[in-house]
C-alpha positions as CSV (number, residue, x, y, z in Angstrom):
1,X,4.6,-55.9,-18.5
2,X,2.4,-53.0,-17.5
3,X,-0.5,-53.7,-15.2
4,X,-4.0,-53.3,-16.0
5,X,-5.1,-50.3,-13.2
6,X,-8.5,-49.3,-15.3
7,X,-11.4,-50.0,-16.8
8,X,-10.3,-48.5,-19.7
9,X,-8.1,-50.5,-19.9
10,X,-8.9,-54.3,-19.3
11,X,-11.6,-53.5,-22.3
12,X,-9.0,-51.9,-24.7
13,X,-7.1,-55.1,-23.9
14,X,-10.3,-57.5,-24.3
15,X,-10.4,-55.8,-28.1
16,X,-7.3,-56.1,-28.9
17,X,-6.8,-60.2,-29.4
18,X,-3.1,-60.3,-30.3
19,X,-2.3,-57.7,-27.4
20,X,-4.4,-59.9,-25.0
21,X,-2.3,-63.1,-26.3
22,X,1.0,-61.5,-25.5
23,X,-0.3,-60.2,-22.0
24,X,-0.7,-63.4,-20.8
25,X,2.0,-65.0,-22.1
26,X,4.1,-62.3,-20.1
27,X,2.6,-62.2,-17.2
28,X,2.4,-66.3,-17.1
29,X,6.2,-65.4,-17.5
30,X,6.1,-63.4,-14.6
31,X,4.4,-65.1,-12.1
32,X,7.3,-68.4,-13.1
33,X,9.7,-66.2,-12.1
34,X,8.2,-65.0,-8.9
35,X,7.0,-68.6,-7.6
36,X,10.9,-70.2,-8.3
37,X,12.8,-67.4,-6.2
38,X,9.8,-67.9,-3.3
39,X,10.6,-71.5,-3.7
40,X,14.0,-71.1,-3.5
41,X,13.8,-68.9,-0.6
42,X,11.4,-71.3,1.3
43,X,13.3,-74.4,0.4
44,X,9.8,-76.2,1.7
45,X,10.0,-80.1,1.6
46,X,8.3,-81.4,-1.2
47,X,5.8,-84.2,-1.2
48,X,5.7,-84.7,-5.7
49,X,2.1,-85.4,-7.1
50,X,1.8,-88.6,-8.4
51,X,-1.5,-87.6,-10.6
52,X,-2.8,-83.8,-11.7
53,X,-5.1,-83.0,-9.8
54,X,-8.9,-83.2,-11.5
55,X,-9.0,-79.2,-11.3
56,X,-10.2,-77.1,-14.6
57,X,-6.7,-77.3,-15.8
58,X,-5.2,-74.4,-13.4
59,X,-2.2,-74.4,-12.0
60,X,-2.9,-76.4,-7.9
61,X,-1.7,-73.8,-5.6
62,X,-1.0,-75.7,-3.1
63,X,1.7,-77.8,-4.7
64,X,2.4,-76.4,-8.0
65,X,5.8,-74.4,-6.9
66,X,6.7,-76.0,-3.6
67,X,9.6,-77.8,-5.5
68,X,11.9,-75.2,-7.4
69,X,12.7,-78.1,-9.2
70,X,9.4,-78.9,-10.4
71,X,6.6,-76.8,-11.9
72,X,3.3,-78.5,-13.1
73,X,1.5,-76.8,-15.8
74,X,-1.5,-77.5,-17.1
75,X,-3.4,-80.8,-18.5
76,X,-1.2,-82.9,-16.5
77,X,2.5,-81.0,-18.4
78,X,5.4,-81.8,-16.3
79,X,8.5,-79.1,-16.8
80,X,11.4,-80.1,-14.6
81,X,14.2,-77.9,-14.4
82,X,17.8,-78.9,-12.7
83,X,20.2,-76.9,-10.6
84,X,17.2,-73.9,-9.6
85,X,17.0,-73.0,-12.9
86,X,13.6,-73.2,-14.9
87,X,13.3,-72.5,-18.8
88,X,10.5,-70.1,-18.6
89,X,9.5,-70.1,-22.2
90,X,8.8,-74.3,-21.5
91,X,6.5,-73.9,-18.3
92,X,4.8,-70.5,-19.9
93,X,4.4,-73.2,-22.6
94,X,2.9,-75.4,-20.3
95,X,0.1,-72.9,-19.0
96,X,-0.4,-72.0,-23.0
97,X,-1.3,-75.8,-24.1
98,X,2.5,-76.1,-25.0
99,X,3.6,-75.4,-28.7
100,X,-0.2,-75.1,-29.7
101,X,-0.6,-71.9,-27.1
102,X,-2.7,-69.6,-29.1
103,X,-5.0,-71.7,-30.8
104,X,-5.5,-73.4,-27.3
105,X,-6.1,-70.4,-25.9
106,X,-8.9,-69.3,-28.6
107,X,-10.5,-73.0,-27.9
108,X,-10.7,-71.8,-24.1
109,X,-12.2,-68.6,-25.2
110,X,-14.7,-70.7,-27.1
111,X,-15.7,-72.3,-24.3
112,X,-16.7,-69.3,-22.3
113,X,-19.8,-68.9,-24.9
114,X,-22.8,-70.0,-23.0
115,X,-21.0,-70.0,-19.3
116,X,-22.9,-66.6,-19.0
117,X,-26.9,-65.3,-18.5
118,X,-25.4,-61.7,-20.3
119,X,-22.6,-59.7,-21.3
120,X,-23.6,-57.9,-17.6
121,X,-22.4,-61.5,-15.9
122,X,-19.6,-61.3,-17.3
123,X,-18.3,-57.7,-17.0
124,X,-19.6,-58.2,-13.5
125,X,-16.8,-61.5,-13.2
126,X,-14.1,-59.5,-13.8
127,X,-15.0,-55.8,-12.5
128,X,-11.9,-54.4,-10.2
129,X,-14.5,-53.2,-7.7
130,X,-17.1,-56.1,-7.3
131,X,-13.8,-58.2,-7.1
132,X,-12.7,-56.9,-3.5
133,X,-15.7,-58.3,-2.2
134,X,-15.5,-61.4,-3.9
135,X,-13.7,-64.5,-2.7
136,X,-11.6,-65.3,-5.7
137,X,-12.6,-65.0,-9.0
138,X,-15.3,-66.9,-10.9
139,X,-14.8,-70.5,-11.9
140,X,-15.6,-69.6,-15.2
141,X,-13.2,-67.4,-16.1
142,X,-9.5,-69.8,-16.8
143,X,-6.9,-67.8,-15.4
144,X,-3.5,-68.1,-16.2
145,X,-1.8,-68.3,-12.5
146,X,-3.1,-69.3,-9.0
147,X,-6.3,-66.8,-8.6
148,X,-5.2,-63.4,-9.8
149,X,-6.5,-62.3,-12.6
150,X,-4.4,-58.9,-13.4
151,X,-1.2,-61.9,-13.5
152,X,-2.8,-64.0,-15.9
153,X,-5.5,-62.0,-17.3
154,X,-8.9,-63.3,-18.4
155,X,-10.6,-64.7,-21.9
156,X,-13.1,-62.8,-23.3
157,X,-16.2,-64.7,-24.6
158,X,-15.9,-64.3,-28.1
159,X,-19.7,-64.0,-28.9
160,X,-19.7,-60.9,-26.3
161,X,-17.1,-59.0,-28.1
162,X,-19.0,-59.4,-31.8
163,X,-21.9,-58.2,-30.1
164,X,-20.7,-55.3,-28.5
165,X,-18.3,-53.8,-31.4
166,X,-21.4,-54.0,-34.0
167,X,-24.1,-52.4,-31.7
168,X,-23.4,-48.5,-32.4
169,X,-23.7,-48.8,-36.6
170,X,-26.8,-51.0,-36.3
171,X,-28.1,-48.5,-35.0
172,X,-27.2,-45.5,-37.0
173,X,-29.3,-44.1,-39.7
174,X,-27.3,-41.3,-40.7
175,X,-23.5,-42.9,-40.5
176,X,-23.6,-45.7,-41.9
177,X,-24.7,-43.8,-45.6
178,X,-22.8,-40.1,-44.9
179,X,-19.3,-39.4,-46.7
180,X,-16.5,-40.0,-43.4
181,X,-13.5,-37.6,-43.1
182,X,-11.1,-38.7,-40.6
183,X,-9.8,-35.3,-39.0
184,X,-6.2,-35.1,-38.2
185,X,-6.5,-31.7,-37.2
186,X,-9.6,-29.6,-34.9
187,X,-10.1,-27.9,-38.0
188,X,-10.4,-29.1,-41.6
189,X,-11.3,-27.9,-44.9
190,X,-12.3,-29.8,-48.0
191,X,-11.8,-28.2,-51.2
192,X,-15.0,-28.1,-53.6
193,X,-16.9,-27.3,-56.7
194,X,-19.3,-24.1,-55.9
195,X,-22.2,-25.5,-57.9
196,X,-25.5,-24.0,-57.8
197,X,-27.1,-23.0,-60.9
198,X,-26.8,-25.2,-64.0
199,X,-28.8,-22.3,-66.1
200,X,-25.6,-20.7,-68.2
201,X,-23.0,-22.9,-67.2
202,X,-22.0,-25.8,-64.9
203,X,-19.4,-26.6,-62.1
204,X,-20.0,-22.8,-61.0
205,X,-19.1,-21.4,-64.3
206,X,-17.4,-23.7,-66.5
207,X,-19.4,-22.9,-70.1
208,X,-18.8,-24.7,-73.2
209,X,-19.5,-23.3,-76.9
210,X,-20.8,-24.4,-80.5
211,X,-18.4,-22.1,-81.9
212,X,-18.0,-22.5,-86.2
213,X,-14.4,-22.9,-87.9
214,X,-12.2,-19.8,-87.4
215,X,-14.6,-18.8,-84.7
216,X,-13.9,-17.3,-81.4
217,X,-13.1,-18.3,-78.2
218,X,-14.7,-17.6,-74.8
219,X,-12.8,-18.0,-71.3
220,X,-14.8,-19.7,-68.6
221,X,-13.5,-21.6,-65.7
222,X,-14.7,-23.1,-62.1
223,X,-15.7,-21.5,-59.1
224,X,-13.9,-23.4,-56.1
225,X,-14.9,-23.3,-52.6
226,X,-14.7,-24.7,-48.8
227,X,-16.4,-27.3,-46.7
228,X,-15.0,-26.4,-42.8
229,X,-15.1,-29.0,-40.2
230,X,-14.9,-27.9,-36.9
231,X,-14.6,-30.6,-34.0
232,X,-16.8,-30.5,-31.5
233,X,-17.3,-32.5,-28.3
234,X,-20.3,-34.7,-27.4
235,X,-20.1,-35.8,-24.2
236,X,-21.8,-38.6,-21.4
237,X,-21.9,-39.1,-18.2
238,X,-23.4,-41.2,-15.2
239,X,-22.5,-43.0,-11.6
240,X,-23.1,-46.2,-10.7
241,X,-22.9,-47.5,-7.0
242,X,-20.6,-50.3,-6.2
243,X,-23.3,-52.3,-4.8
244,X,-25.2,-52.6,-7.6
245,X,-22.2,-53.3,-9.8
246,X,-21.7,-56.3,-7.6
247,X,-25.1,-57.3,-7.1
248,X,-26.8,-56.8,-10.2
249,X,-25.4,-57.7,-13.9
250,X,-28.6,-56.3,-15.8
251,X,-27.9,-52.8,-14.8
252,X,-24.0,-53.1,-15.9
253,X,-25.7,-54.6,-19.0
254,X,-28.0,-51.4,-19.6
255,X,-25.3,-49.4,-19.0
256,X,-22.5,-50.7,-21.7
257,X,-25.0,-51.7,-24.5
258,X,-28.0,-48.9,-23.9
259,X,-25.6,-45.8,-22.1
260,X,-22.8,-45.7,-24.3
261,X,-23.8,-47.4,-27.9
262,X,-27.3,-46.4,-27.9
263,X,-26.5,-42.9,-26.7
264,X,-23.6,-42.4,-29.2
265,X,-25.3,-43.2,-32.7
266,X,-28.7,-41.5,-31.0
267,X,-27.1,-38.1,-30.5
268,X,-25.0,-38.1,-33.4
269,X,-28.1,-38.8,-35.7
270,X,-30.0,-36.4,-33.7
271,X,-27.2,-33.7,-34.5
272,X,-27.1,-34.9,-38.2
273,X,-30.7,-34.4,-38.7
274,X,-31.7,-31.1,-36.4
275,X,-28.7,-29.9,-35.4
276,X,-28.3,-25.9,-35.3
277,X,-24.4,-25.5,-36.1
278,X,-24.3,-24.3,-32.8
279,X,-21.2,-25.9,-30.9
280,X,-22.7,-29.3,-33.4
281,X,-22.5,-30.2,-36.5
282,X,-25.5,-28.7,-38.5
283,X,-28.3,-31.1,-39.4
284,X,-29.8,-31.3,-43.0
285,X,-33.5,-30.0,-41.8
286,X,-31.1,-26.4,-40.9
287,X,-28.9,-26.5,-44.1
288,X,-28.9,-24.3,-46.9
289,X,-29.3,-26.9,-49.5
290,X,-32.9,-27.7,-48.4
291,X,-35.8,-27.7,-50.4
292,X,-39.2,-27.7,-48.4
293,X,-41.9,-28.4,-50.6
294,X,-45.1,-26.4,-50.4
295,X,-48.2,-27.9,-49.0
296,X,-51.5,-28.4,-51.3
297,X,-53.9,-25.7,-51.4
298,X,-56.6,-26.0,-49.1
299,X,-54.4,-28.9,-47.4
300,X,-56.0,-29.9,-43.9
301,X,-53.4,-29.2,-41.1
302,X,-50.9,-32.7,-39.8
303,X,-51.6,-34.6,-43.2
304,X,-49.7,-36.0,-46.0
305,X,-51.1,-36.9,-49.2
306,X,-50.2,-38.4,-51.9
307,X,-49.1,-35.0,-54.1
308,X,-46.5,-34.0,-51.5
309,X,-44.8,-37.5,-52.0
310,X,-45.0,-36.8,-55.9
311,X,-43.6,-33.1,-55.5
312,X,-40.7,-34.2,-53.3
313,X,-39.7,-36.7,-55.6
314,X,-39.9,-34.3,-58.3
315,X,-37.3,-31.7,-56.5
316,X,-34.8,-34.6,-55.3
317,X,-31.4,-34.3,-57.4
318,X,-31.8,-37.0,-60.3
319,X,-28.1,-38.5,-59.4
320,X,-29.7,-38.9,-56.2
321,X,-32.7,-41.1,-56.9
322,X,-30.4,-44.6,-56.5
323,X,-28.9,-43.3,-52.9
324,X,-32.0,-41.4,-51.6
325,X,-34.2,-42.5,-48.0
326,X,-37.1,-42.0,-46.9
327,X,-36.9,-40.5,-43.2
328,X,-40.2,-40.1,-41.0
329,X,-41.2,-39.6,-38.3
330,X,-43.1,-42.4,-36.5
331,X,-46.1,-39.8,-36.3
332,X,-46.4,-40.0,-39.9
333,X,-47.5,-43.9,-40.6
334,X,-51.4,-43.3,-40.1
335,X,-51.3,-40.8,-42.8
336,X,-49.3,-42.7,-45.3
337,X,-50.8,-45.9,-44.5
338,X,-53.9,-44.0,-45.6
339,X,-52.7,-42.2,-48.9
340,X,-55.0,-42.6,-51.5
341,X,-54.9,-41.5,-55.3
342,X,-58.2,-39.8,-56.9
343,X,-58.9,-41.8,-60.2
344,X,-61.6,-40.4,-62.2
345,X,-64.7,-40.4,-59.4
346,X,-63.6,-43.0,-57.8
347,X,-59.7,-43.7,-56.3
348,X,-57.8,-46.4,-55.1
349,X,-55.0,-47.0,-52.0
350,X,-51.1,-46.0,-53.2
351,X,-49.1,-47.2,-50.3
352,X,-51.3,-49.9,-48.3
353,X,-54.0,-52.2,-50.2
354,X,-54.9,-54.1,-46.6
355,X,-53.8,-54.7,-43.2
356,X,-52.7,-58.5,-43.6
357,X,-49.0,-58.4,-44.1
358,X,-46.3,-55.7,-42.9
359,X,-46.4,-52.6,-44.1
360,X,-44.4,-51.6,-47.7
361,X,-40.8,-50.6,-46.6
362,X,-40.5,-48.6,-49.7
363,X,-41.8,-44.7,-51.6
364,X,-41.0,-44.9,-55.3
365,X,-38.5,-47.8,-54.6
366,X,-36.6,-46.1,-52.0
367,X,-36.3,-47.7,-48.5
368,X,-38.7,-46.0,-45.8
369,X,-36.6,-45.5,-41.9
370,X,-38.8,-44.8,-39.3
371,X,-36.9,-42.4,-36.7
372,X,-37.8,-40.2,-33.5
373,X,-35.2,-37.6,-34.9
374,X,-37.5,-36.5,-37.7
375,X,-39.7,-33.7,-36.1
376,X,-43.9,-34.4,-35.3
377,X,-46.4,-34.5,-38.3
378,X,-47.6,-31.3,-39.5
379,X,-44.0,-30.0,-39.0
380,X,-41.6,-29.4,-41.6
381,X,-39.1,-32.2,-41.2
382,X,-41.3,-34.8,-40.1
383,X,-40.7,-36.6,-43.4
384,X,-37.3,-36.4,-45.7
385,X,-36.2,-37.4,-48.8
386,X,-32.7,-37.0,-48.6
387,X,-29.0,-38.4,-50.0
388,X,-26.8,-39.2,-47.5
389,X,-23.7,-39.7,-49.8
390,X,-24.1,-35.1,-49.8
391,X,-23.6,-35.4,-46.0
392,X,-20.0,-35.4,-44.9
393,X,-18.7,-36.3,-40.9
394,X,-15.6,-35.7,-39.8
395,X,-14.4,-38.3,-37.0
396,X,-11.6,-36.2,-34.8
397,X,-11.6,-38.7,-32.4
398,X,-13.1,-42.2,-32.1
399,X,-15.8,-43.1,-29.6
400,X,-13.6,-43.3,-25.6
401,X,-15.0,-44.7,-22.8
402,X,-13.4,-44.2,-19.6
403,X,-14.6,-45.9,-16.2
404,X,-13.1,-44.0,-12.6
405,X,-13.8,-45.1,-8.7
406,X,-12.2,-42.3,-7.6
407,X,-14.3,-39.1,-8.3
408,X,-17.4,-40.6,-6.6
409,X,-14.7,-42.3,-4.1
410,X,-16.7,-41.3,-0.7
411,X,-19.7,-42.0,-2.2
412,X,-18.2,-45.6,-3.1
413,X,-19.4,-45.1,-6.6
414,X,-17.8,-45.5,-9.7
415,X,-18.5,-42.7,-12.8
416,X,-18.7,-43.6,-16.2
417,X,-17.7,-41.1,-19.0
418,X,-17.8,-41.4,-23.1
419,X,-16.5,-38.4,-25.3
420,X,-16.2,-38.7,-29.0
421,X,-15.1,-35.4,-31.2
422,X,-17.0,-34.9,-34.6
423,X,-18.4,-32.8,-37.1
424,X,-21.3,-33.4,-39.8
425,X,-22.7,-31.0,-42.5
426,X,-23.7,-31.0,-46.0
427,X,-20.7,-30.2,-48.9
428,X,-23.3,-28.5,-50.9
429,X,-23.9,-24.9,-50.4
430,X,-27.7,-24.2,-52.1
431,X,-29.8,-26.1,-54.2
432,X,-29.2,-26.4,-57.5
433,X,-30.9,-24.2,-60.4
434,X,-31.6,-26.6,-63.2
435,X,-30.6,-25.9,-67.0
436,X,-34.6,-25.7,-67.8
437,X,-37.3,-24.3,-65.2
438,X,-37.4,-22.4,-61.8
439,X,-38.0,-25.4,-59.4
440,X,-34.5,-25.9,-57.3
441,X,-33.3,-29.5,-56.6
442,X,-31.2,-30.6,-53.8
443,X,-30.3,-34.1,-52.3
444,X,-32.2,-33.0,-49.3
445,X,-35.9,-32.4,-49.9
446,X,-38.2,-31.9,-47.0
447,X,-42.4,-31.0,-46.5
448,X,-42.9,-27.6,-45.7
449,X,-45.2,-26.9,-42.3
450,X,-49.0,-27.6,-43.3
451,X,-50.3,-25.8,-40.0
């Protein structure tokens, strides 16, 4: 049974429930082995317990093994073996909660919720580093042996690992709605439909004909092209000192839940909105398929107003009305919460009738996301309408997070690292030319500058 050395790995481990179940099982296997031959070496003189001792249920180091012929397990379970020889799988049993080992096990890890001020606290509990300066290990975490946890291995509070594996897609805008290619390659490419005028013909050149009987035919076919993913690397990195580490659990708290989820789905929608193409995957405000709508002559400079919500509607894709958001920047809510429509002298309030309730959370029906990504007002991408479901990311390689004490070791600091490998870009080339007038449509539809 391989020893946990890293970071890395106790919290792959921690994830991985069934894995974690038959690491303690071995090493409770282990560590019966290794306290019989002692006790057969030592040949101590035994005093037997009468009663378990009123301890948390852990084995009592002090007289658990000193008869090779007796090993008490938890809850009071006696195994007794006969000539030196113990049946493991019974005292592993015995640690376990006998034949009902795994669902006892999963009631322990229940009662970890609530032992802890934060998910900091407990990371903190069962750190490698703040361990060597700790006398033992915390009373709340149940180990399976006499104080070492990388023999018996802790239980992860359960509500800490819902928490933790849900944070980076609650926070996403952009993932969470885009098309996902897994990538089993650096480089892939999609086959697609080259689609971008619907004036003659459709599906890049695919024409059909009222032809009369005996009449003529006319060839026509597709025009086929590629979508290339290229991965590329985003990458994090920070040191922490070993004092604070043991000292402190909110900064360890900061750092798993704001570091590496809020970093992660904050550069990646950051990338998927702006990005150049540049070594990163190319956002939809630099994509070919954008349509910026004008401003309104004689426009004042950083406004919106109601006809620039009415054009952009008009230019989204009509298969893309049901999917399509609203993305803004938080610049942007003092002019719509003003918008205002002209009716006959007078006019009336489109978006906001008063300032008693929360604000609408919809344009035309379509949800309204407030994000830092978008550019400022006045700037052409400080407000989208846009389809996700055009937007395709390819996923190389899955968010790692990897956790060293030696590259900062004479600093006594430990550095923190998180690479993922992705790509994001939209699988449509241009806008589309529609079958009747001039006015392109796209799934991504931004407002032009109004300097």
């Amino acid at each position: 049974m391989p020893d946990i050395k890293t970071q890395a790995q106790l919290e792959e481990l921690l994830n991985d429930t069934p894995g974690l179940l038959d690491h303690i099982s071995g090493k409770a296997k282990e560590m019966a082995t290794i306290e019989i031959e002692k006790a057969q070496r030592d040949r101590t003189p035994v005093q037997r317990v009468a009663h378990p001792s009123p301890d948390d249920g852990l084995p009592d180091p002090n007289v658990a093994f000193q008869d090779p012929n007796i090993v008490r397990g938890t809850k009071g379970f006696w195994a007794n073996t006969s000539n030196d020889h113990l049946d493991i799988s019974k005292a592993t049993n015995a640690w376990l909660g006998g034949d009902q080992g795994r669902s006892s096990l999963r009631r322990m890890s229940q009662e970890l919720n609530g032992q802890f001020g934060s998910f900091g606290d407990f990371l903190t509990c069962i750190n490698p580093v703040a361990q060597r300066y700790q006398s033992g290990f915390d009373k709340r975490l149940k180990v399976l042996g006499e104080g070492q946890g990388d023999q018996g291995g802790f239980l992860v509070p359960e509500q800490y690992v819902a928490n933790l594996l849900t944070l980076v897609l609650e926070m996403a805008v952009v993932r969470p709605r885009a098309f996902i290619m897994p990538m089993a390659s650096p480089t892939v490419r999609i086959p697609s439909v080259k689609d971008t005028t619907h004036a003659s013909n459709v599906h890049g050149g695919v024409q059909a004909y009222w032809t009369p009987e005996s009449g003529s035919f006319t060839a026509s076919e597709p025009s086929f092209s590629q979508v290339v993913l290229n991965a590329h690397k985003l990458v994090g990195y920070t040191t922490v000192s070993n004092e604070l580490l043991m000292d402190s659990a909110l900064p360890l708290e900061a750092l798993i839940n704001r570091l590496f989820s809020e970093a992660l789905a904050y550069f990646e929608d950051d990338a998927f909105i702006s990005g150049t193409g540049a070594g990163q995957p190319i956002g939809i405000l630099n994509a070919d398929a954008l349509v910026s709508v004008a401003k309104e002559s004689g426009q004042p400079a950083t406004t919106i107003v109601t006809e620039n919500l009415d054009k952009m509607w008009s230019r989204l894709l009509p298969t893309s009305q049901a999917n399509a958001v609203w993305l803004a920047h938080p610049d942007t809510f003092p002019q719509l919460a003003a918008l205002a429509r002209a009716v006959g002298t007078g006019g009336s309030s489109v978006w906001m009738a008063n300032v008693a309730g929360s604000p609408p959370a919809s344009i035309f029906g379509r949800p309204v996301i407030f994000t830092e990504k978008c550019q400022t007002l006045g700037t052409v991408g400080d407000i989208f309408l846009t389809d996700f479901s055009y937007y395709v990311i390819g996923d190389r390689m899955g968010f790692e997070m990897s956790a060293s004490p030696h590259v900062r070791f004479t600093n006594d600091e430990t550095v923190y690292r998180f690479v993922q490998r992705v790509d994001g870009k939209p699988w449509i080339e241009s806008a589309l030319t529609p079958r009747q007038g001039s006015n392109t449509l796209s799934p991504f539809v931004a407002l032009a500058t109004r300097a």
